[in-house]
N, C-alpha and C positions, 0 to 999 in steps of 0.2 A: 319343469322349467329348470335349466342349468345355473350352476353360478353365474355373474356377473361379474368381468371382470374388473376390480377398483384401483388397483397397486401396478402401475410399469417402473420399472426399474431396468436401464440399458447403461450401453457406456454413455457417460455427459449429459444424464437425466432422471429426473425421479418424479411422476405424477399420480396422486392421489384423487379420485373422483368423488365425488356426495353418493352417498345411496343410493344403489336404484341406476345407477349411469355406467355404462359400459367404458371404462380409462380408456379405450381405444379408438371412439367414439366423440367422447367429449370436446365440448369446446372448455375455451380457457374461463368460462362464468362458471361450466360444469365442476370444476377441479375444483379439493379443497387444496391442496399443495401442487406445485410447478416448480420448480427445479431445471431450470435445463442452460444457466451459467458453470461452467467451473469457479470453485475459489480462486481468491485471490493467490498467489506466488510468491513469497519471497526471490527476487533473481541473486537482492547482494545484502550481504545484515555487515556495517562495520566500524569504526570510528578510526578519526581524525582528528589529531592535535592541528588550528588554525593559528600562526602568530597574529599580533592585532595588526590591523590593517592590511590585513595578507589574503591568499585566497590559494585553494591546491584545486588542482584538477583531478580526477577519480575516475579511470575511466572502467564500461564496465564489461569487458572483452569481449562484445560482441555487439553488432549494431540492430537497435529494435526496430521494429517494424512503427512504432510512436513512443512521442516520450511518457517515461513509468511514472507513476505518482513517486511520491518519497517524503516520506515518515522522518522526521530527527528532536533530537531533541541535545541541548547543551549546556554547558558549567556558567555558573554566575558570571566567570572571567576567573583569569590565570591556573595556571597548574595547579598549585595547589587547593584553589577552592573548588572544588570539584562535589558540586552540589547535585547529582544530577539523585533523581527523574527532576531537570528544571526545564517548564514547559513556556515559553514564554509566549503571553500572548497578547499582547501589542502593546499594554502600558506603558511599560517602560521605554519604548523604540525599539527601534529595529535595531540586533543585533547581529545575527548572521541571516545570509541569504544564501539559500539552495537552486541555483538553477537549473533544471536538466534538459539534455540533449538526448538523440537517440542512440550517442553511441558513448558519451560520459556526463558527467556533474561535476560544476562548479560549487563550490565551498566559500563563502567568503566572509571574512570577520568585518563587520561595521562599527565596533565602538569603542575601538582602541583596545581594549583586553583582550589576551591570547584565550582562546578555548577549546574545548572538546566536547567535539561532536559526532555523537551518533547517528548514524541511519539508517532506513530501511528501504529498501528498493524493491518495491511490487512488481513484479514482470505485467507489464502491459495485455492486453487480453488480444 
């Protein structure tokens, strides 16, 4: 009796099968591992100073086929307190609001203090 084969590994895949199960063969209860998403992507990593009550546009040179999730994070308020990793989550109110599109993002400050804000823009899959 020959090996069996348990390990595929191709472009945009990796499956691992139980004992005993041919990888090529198997259904998806078969496998111990299945893999066949790409990672995530960063498209744009950057930051942005927002005056308070302000909002910038950001656009991200190319238009996606849907809109990308988006990652940020920002300052207590004004330039100089630059408190970051500040993760805000929802206590206090809402401070900035990110909306994206599929070809830019909106930035906008909501609570009267200038801030900076970082983000990260996951390419869409």
């Amino acid at each position: 009796m020959g090996l069996i084969p348990r390990v595929l590994i191709e472009a945009g895949q990796v499956k691992v099968s139980k004992p005993g199960i041919s990888v090529l063969e198997a259904t998806n209860d078969d496998l111990l591992l299945s893999i066949t998403q790409r990672p995530a992507q960063f498209l744009m990593i950057g930051q942005v100073y927002v005056r308070a009550y302000q909002q910038k546009t950001i656009p991200y040179g190319l238009t996606l086929p849907s809109r990308p999730i988006i990652l940020f994070q920002f300052s207590k308020g004004g330039l100089y307190n630059i408190d970051l990793p500040y993760w805000d989550d929802g206590s206090e109110g809402n401070k900035v609001q990110i909306t994206s599109g599929t070809s830019s993002m909106i930035v906008r400050e909501l609570d009267g203090s200038a801030r900076i804000v970082n983000y990260r823009v996951i390419k869409p899959f």
